[in-house]
N, C-alpha and C positions, 0 to 999 in steps of 0.2 A: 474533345472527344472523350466519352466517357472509358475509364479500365479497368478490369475486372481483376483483383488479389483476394486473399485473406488478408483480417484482419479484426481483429477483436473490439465487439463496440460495445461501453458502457452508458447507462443510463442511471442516473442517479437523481432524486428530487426528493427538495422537504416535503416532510410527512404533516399533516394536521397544519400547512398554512392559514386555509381558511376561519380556522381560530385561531390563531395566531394574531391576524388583523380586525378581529371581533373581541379577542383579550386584550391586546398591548393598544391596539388603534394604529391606523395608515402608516404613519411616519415610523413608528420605534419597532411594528411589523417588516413593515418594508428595510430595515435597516438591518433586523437580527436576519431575513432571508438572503439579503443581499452578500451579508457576512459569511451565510452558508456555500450558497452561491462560488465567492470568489475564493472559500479556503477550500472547496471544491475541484476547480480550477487549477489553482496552484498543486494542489496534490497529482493532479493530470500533468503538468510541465516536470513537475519532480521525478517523474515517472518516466520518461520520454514520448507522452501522447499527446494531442492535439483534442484541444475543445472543437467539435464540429459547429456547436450551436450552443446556446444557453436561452431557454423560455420559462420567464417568467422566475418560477422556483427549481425549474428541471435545468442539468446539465447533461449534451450529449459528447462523449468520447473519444478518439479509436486510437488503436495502439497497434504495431506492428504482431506481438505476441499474446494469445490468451495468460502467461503466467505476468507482463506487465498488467492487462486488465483486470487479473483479480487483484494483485498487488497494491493495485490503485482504488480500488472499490474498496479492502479492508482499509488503506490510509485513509481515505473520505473519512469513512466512518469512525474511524479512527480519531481522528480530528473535530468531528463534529461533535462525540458524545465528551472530547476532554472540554465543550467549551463550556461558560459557565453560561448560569440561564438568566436570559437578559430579563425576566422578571419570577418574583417567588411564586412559586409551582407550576411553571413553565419551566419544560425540558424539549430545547432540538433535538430533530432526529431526523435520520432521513433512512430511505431505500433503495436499494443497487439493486440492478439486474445486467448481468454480461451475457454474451454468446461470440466464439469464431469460428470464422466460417466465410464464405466467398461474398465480396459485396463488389458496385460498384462505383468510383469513385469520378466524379463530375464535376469540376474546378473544386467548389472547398467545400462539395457537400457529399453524402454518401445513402446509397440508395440498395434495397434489396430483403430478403428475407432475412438475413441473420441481423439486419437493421430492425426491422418488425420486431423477431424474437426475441432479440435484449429487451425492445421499447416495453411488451408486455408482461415478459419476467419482470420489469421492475414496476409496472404494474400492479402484479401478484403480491410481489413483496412487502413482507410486512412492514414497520419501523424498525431501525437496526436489523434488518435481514438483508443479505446479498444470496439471491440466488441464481444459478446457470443450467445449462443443461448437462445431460451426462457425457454425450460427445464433445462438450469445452473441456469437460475432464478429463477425459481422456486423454486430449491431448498436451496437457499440464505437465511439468518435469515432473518425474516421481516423487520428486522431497514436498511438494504443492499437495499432490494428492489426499495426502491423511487427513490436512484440513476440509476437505470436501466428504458431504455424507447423502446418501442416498434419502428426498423425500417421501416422491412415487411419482407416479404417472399420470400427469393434469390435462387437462383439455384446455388449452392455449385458442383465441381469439385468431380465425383465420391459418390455422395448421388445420390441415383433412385428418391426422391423427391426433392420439394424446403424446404430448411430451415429457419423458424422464429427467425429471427436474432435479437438482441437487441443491445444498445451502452450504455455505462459505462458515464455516465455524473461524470468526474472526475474538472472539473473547468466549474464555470459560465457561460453563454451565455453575450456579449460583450452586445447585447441589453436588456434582461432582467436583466443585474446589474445597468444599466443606469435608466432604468425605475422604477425599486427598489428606486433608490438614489433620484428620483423626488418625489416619493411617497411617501418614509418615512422620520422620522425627522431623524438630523443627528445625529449619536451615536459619542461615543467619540474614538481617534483613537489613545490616547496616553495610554491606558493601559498596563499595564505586569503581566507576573505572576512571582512572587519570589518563587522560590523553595531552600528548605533547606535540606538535605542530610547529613550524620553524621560529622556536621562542615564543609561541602562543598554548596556554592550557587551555582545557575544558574538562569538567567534573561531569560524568554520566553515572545518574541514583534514580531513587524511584521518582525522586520530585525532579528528575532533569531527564525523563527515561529516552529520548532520542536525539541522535544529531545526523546529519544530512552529509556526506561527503562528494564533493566534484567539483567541476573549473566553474559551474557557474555560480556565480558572485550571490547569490541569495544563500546558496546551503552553509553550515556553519561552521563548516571548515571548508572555504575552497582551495581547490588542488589546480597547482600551476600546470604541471606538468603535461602539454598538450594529448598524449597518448591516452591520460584518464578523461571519461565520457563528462559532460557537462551534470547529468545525475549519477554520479558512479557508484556508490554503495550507501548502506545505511547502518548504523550499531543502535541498537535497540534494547534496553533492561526489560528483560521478560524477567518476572518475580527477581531469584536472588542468579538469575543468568545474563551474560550480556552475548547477544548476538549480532554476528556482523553480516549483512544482506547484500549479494551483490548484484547491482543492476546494470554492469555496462558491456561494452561490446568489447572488450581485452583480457576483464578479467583482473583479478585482485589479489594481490599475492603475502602472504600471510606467512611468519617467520614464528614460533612459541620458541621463547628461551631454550636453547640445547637442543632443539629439534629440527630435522629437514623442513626447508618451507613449501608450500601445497599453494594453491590456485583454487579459488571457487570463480566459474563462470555460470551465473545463472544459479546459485548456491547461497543455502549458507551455512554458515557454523557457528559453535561456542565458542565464544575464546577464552582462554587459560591461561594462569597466570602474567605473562607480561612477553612482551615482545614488540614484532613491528610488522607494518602494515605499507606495503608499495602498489602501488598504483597505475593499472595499464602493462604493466611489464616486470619479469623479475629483479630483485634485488643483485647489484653489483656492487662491490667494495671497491671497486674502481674507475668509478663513475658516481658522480655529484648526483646519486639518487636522492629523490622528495621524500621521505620516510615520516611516515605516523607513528610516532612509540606511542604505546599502551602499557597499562599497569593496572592488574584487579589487589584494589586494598582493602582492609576493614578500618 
């Protein structure tokens, strides 16, 4: 029997396949989509959502929350634009469209309008563009929102109205980073962060800018500690910042040298000079907690 929740579904598909397999030919087309395809995918499972379907060059979605589906739509893309181009002057890309909103769910497929109005927002979309509606936005944590910008009011395939369309600002505008860099002093470019793990390091810079934290065994530091979510957060080198993203259902607890430690659930923050990072639950000195130390160096 089919049941009726929320639920945010994305839709995401290579851009320009059919020249893709008219450039490269059958096999080394069909190889670079398939690569899209499955890092696709994987950025869904990292996320904690479920691929509904995969056709062809298109991947479908859904997520419990609209802030995991945009989350997952910048990491696609994310991912797609760092790969390299499997032939010279050939560049991947693809296009995301999300919407949440009430669907209905049917063993392991999903059915309804907010199904339709993702499939045609990414439709719309351009290459490299994710775009939503303005009631996905809405209902986004507020720290999500800035990233979202008003485009206007489209006439959508099968809506009786026009729909208030928004676009996912997932990377800089070419001229406003330009104008940025005239305007401010220049920061420093050669920082990292060192991270320490039970006798295990890892170096985060611009050439290492992400790693993955949680119990499951793929991300790049997995966390034992049952109470941390299987994708539990992420630290990310934005320019000369490292930020820590939390994805899981407990929440992430976070200690800066000499200062009270704080919680982001569904959050994120800067982090600062050096400290530690628990997992699932707060820090106890008397208890065998799993502790992340961090350290920003030059």
């Amino acid at each position: 029997m089919a049941t009726a929740r929320d639920v945010c579904i994305v839709f995401a598909d290579v851009c320009g396949s059919t020249q893709l397999y008219e450039t490269l030919g059958d096999a080394a087309a069909l190889s670079a989509v398939d690569l899209c395809v499955g890092s696709m995918a994987r950025a869904t499972l990292l996320n904690r959502g479920r691929v509904v379907k995969t056709l062809g060059d298109e991947v479908m979605a859904v997520f419990d929350s609209a802030a995991q589906g945009m989350q997952t739509a910048i990491e696609m893309q994310q991912r797609i634009d760092a790969m390299p181009a499997p032939f010279p002057g050939v560049k991947l890309a693809i296009r995301a469209g999300f919407c949440f909103g009430p669907a209905l769910l049917d063993n392991d497929d999903i059915f309804g309008d907010t199904v339709n109005t993702a499939a045609r927002l990414a439709g719309l979309a351009k290459a490299g563009q994710i775009i939503t509606t303005a009631e996905t936005v809405a209902v986004l944590p507020e720290l999500l929102r800035p990233s979202c910008r008003a485009i206007d009011a489209w006439a959508v395939k099968g809506k009786s109205g026009k729909v208030n369309v928004c676009e996912v600002i997932w990377q800089e505008d070419v001229d406003l980073t330009m104008m940025s860099a005239r305007m401010a002093p220049a920061t420093p470019t050669n920082l990292h962060l060192r991270l320490l793990h039970g006798g295990n390091e890892l170096i985060l810079s611009p050439a290492h800018p992400r790693v993955m934290l949680g119990r499951d065994m793929a991300c790049d530091i997995a966390i034992r500690d049952p109470r941390a979510s299987r994708s539990h957060a992420r630290i990310e080198c934005r320019r000369d910042k490292f930020v820590l993203v939390d994805l899981s259902s407990n929440g992430t607890f976070v200690t800066v040298q000499g200062e009270v430690e704080f919680s982001l659930r569904r959050e994120e923050a800067i982090l600062r000079g050096s400290g530690r990072i628990v997992f699932g639950h707060a820090w106890s000195a008397l208890a065998d907690t799993e502790i992340l130390e961090y350290s920003i160096e030059s």
